[in-house]
C-alpha positions, 0 to 999 in steps of 0.5 A: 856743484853739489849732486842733489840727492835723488830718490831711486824710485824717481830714478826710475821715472827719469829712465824709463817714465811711463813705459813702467805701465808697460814692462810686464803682465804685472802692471796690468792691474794699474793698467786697468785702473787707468783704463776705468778713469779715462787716462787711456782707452786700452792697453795699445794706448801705452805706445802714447807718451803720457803727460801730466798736467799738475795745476793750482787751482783754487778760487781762494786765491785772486791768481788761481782763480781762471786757473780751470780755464787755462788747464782745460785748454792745455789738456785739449791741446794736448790731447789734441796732439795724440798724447795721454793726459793726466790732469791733477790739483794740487793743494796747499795753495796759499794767498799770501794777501788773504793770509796776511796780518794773523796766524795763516801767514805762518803757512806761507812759507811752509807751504812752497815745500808742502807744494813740491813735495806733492808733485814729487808724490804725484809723479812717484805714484803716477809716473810719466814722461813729462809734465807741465805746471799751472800756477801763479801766486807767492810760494806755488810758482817757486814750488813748481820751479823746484819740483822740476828740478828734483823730478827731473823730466821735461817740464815747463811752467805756465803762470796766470799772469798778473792782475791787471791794475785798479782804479787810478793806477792803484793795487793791492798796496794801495789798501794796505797803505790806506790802512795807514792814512787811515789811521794816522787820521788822512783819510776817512773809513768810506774812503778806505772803504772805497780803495779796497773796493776798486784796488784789485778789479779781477783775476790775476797775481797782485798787480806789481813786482811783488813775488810772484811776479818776480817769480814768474818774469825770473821763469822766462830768463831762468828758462823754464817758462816761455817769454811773456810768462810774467807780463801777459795780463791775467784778464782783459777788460770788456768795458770801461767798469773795474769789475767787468772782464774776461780770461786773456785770450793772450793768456790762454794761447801762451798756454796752450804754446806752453804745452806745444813746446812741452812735447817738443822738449819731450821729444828732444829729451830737454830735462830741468837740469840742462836748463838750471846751470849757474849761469842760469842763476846768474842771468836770473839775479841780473834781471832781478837787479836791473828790475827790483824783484821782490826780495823775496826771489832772493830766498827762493832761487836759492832754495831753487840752486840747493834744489839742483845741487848748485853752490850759490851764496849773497856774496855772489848775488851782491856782486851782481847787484854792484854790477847791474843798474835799475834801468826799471821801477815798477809798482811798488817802488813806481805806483804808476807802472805795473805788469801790463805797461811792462808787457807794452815796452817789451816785458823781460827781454827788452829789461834783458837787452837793457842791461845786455848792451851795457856789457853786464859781465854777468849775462850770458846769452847762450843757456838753454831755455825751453824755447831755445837759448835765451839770446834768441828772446833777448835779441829780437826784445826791443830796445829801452823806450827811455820812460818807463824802460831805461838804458844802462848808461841813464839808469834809475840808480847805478847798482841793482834794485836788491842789495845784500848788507852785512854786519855785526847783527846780520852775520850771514846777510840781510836783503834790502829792496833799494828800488824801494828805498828813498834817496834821504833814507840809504844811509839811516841811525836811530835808536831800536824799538824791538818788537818780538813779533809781527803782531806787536809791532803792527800794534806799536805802529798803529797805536803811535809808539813808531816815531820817526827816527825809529829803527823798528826790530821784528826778531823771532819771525825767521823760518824757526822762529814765526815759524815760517818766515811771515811777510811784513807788508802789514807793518811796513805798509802801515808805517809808509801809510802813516807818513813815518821815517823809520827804518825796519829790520827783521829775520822774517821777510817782506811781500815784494810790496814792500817800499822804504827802509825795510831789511830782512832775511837777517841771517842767523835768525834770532831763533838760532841764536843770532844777534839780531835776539840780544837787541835792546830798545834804544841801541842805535843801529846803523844803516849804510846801503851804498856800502852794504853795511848793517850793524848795532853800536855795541862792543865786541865785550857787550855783543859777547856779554848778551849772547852769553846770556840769551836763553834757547829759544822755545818755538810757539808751535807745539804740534801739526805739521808747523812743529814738523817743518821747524825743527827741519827748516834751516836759515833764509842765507840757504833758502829756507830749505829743509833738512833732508833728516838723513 
C-alpha cells in the first residue's frame, strides 16, 4: 500500500464537507451566492447536509442520453429526504462508437483523467459532504470510480445501464463486422444499410460486454455501485418496433435506492476507501474472469488501485485468471447473449456465486460495499442456470476469460480476451505485417493486404504514442467480418467489442522505445495463450542491434491539451495514469 497523495484543500473537504459554509461570517458572501441559485433557502439551511449530484449527461452519447431523466429523480428523492442538492454536468464526455475510426478516438482515453479532474475541481470549489455520480459510457464510469477515491467522501455510483439489443440479437458489432462483409463482397450496401439501422434500438451503453458494461458490472462487486448497476437495462420496449421505448422504470428506482443508501453511507461515515481494499481488486478481476470483460477494465482498475495507493500488477491479475474459469460468454464473444438475458439469470452475483462455490481462493465475501458486504449480494444470488450461466466444475474454458502474455516484444505485458479468442486460434505463428497506426492498418485490411496467417502489428497507438491509446474495434471488426485468420498485436487497445486473436496493451509502448518498434514485415511472431507467451523470432544480438538503432520517438500532437497529457501519460501496465508533475 501506497498513500496516495491528497491535496490539502481536499483534506479539508474530507474533515469538515460543507460545515466549511459555516465557520464563520466571512462565508457569508458565498452564503448569499448559494441562497441566489437555490441550493439553500437561508442561512439555518446549513445544519442540512448537502449532497452533490455530478451527472454525465449529454445527448451525443446513446448511454447518456435518458441521463436527465434519472438525475431529476435522484434530486427529487433527495430532496424529498430533507437534504440541500447541488446538481451538476460534467463535460468531456466521449462516445467511443461515434469517436471510432478518425482523430476523435485520440480523446478516449484522455478523457477519463479530463473527467476525474473536473469532479475533484467541483468538489474542491463547491465543497460537500457527500456525493453521488451518473454516468455510463466507456472512460466516464472509470473516471467517476477514481474521483471517489481521490475525493474521498461518501460516494456511490449509478449507471445508465445497458442498450438493450437490436434486431435478431444484433449490436453495435453487428455493424462493424458488417462493414467487413461488405467489403469482402458477403453482403450488399442496402443490406449494411439495414444492420446500422436496426442494430442499436435506443438508450443505454452498447448492448454487450463491451467496457462499459464491464466497468459498471465490476462496480457492483468492486463496491461502489448497488447490485443490478451493470445489468438493469437502460429502456424498456412499448411495442413490438426496435425504435419504440420508454426510461426503465427498474432503472429509475435503482437510482433513486441509489441516492437513498448514499445518505445511509453519510450517515455512517462509509468513504471509498473503506470499500476499495486489495481484496476488492481481488474480487473485481475474479468476476472479470469467470465473465470475459472488456480488456479494457484491465487498464482501468489498475489506474483505479494507483488511484488509491494500492500496489497491484499483471503477474497478480494472471494468477487470477489461471485460477478462475469462464463460466460465461456474452456478446461479443456469444452474440446471442447480452446484458438483459444476464440480468435474467441473476446478473453479477449469480457469476459471483458460480465461481464461489468452486472454492476460488481469490474471493473473499467479507468486503465492504456501499449496500453492506458483498457476501450479502452473493449468497441470495441464484445458482447457475447451466445454459447461459455455468457451473465452475462445467465451465466454458478452465481458466479466465482475459489472459496477461509476456515476452520478448511485451516485456511489461499485453492483455488477450480469451473469451474471444477461437479454439484453433490460441496457439498462432505467422509472419508481421506492421502497420504504424490505426489508419493504415484499416486501410491494409480493407484494401486486401491482410491474408490469412498474418500477425498484423499496429505500434506507435500507446497512451504516448496515438496519443491516447485509440481503440481498434475498426480493424479487428473488419478483419473478423471479412472472414480472415490472422492474429493482431498492438500497444493501443481494443473496444470490449473485440473478438478473435487480438493482443493489446503491449507494454513498453513503441513510443517508449519497446520492442514492439523494431519489428520488420515478415518476422514471424509466435502466440501461445495457454502458456501466457508472445515473442518475435529474433536473437538477443538481432533485438540488441535494432534498439540501438531506433531513432526517439517524435509525437504527432504539437499543441492542445493532447501535447499536455503526452509528455504526462505514463505506460498501460500502470493504467495509463498521469504523472503527478511533482
Amino acid at each position: 500500500m501506497v498513500k496516495p497523495v491528497i491535496n490539502e484543500g481536499i483534506k479539508e473537504i474530507q474533515k469538515h464537507g460543507s460545515k466549511i459554509f459555516s465557520s464563520g461570517p466571512q462565508m457569508l458572501p458565498s452564503v448569499s451566492l448559494m441562497i441566489a441559485e437555490g441550493a439553500i433557502r437561508s442561512v439555518k439551511d446549513l445544519k442540512k447536509p448537502i449532497i452533490t449530484i455530478v451527472n454525465s449527461f449529454t445527448t451525443q452519447i446513446p448511454g447518456h442520453a435518458h441521463l436527465d431523466q434519472l438525475g431529476a429523480a435522484v434530486k427529487a428523492q433527495l430532496e424529498s429526504m430533507g437534504v440541500n442538492v447541488w446538481y451538476t454536468n460534467i463535460g468531456g464526455a466521449v462516445c467511443d462508437g461515434i469517436a471510432m475510426g478518425h482523430f476523435g478516438m485520440k480523446y478516449s482515453l484522455a478523457s477519463r483523467e479530463l473527467i476525474a479532474d473536473q469532479i475533484e475541481t467541483i468538489m474542491g470549489a463547491h465543497p460537500c459532504d457527500a456525493w453521488i455520480g451518473i454516468g455510463n459510457c466507456d472512460k466516464i464510469v472509470p473516471a467517476m470510480y477514481n474521483a471517489m477515491v481521490r475525493v474521498n467522501i461518501p460516494a456511490i455510483y449509478v449507471s445508465g445501464g445497458p442498450m438493450l439489443s437490436g434486431a435478431c440479437n444484433s449490436d453495435l458489432i453487428s455493424v462493424f463486422e458488417g462493414v467487413g462483409k461488405f467489403s469482402a463482397k458477403k453482403i450488399s450496401l442496402p443490406e449494411l444499410n439495414k444492420i446500422a439501422e436496426c442494430s442499436c434500438p435506443g438508450y443505454g451503453s452498447c448492448s454487450g460486454m463491451f467496457t462499459a458494461n464491464s466497468m459498471n458490472c465490476l462496480g457492483e462487486v468492486l463496491g461502489f455501485a448497488l447490485p443490478g448497476n451493470g445489468t438493469i437495462p437502460a429502456t424498456k420496449r412499448i411495442t413490438n418496433a426496435i425504435h419504440q421505448h420508454v426510461v426503465n422504470p427498474e432503472r429509475i428506482q435503482l437510482a433513486c435506492d441509489a441516492a437513498k443508501q448514499l445518505l445511509k453511507l453519510l450517515k455512517n461515515n462509509v468513504r471509498p476507501l473503506d470499500i476499495l481494499t486489495r481484496d476488492a481488486i481481488d474480487n473485481a478481476f475474479v468476476l472479470d474472469m469467470a465473465m470475459g470483460g472488456s480488456t479494457n477494465t484491465v487498464l482501468h482498475v489498475l489506474a483505479l488501485a494507483n488511484e488509491a495507493g494500492i500496489k497491484y500488477d499483471l503477474k497478480r491479475i494472471e494468477a487470477i485468471s489461471k485460477a478462475t474459469p469462464n463460466v460465461i460468454k456474452i456478446a461479443p464473444s456469444r452474440p446471442e447473449v447480452h446484458l438483459e438475458h444476464v440480468k435474467a439469470i441473476g446478473g453479477m452475483g449469480a457469476i459471483m456465486r458460480s465461481v464461489y462455490e468452486g472454492k476460488n481462493q481469490f474471493i473473499n465475501l467479507n468486503t465492504k460495499t456501499v449496500y453492506g458486504t458483498l457476501g450479502q449480494y452473493v449468497k441470495r444470488s441464484p445458482k447457475p442456470d447451466g445454459k447461459i450461466l455455468r457451473t465452475a466444475k462445467n465451465p466454458f474454458y478452465p481458466e479466465g476469460g482475459l489472459a496477461v502474455l509476456f515476452g520478448n516484444i511485451a516485456r511489461k505485458g499485453a492483455v488477450v480476451k480469451t473469451s474471444g479468442v477461437e479454439a484453433d486460434m490460441m496457439k498462432f505463428s505467422g509472419p508481421a505485417k506492421v502497420y504504424e497506426s490505426q489508419e493504415d492498418a484499416l486501410h491494409g485490411v480493407l484494401k486486401g493486404q491482410v491474408k490469412n496467417g498474418d500477425v498484423v502489428i499496429i505500434r506507435y497507438e500507446g497512451p504516448k504514442g496515438g496519443p491516447g491509446m485509440q481503440e481498434m474495434l475498426s480493424p479487428t471488426s473488419a478483419i473478423k467480418g471479412a472472414g480472415i485468420r490472422a492474429a493482431l498485436i498492438t500497444d493501443g487497445r481494443f473496444s470490449g467489442g473485440t473478438r478473435g486473436l487480438c493482443i493489446g496493451h503491449v507494454a513498453p509502448e513503441a513510443a517508449a522505445g519497446g520492442e514492439i518498434a523494431i519489428i520488420k514485415n515478415g518476422d514471424i511472431i509466435d502466440i501461445d495463450v495457454a502458456k501466457n507467451k508472445m515473442s518475435v523470432r529474433l536473437s538477443k544480438i538481432e533485438i540488441a542491434k535494432r534498439m540501438k538503432a531506433l531513432k526517439p520517438f517524435v509525437s504527432k500532437i504539437k499543441g492542445g491539451w493532447l501535447a499536455r497529457y503526452a509528455s504526462l501519460v505514463t505506460s498501460a501496465d500502470t493504467g495509463a495514469v498521469l504523472k503527478n508533475g511533482v
